[in-house]
N, C-alpha and C positions, 0 to 999 in steps of 0.2 A: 214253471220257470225255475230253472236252477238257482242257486241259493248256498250261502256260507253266511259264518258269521267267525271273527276272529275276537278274542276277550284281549283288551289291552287298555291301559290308565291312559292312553298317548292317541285315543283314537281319531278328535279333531285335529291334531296335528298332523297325525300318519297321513289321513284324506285329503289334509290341505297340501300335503305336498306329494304326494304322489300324483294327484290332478293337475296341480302345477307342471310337475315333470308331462304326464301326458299332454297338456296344452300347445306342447310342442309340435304333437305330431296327429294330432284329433282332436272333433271338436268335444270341449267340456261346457257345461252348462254348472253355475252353480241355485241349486232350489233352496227353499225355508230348511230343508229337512240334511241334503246332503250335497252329492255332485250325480249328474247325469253326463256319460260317457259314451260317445257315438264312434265306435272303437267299428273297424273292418266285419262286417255280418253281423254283429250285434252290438246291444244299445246295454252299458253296463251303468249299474246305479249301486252307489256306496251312500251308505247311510249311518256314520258315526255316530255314538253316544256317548256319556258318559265312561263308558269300560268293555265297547263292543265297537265294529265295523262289521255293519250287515252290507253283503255283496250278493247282488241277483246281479243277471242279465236275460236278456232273451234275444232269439233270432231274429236281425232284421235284413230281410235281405237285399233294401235297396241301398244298404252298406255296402254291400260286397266288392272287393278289390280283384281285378282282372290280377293283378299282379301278385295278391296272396289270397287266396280263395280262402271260403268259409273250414275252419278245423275248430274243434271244439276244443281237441285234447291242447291246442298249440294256444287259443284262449281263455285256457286256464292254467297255465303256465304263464302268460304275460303278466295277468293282474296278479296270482301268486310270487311270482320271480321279484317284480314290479314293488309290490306291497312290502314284502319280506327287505328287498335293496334300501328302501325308503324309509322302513322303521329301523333296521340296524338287527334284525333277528329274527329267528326262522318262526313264521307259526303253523299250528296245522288247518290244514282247511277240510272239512266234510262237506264235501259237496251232496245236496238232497234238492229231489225234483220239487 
């Protein structure tokens, strides 16, 4: 499962509004722990702490949008672009399987 985590003091807030923002356009689920994101071919899960946003997803493919097909590199660019817009500055993300 791929996987990030971004260090930031603002991370319950970053998650609550970035999900918010997607709510608009997918469905969001909020758990005990974080937000569960059913985003086009895969199911993304952010899990704020105290001074971290852990981001996994994995493939699902009865997501899949006839209209934008499954891309890895294009979703991790959304939740990146997405995240970065939301908190107000860039961070980096290492992505690892």
């Amino acid at each position: 499962m791929p996987k990030t985590t971004i260090q930031t003091d603002q991370a319950a807030r970053i998650a609550k509004r970035l999900t918010n923002h997607f709510k608009h356009k997918v469905a969001v689920t909020e758990t005990d722990t974080g937000y569960f994101v059913n985003m086009a071919g895969a199911d993304v899960t952010f899990t704020p702490t105290d001074s971290e946003i852990h981001i996994e997803y994995v493939r699902n493919e009865s997501t899949d949008s006839p209209e934008r097909p499954y891309d890895e590199e294009r979703l991790r660019f959304v939740i990146t672009d997405h995240l970065d817009r939301m908190a107000g500055e860039t961070f980096e993300y290492h992505w690892s399987e």
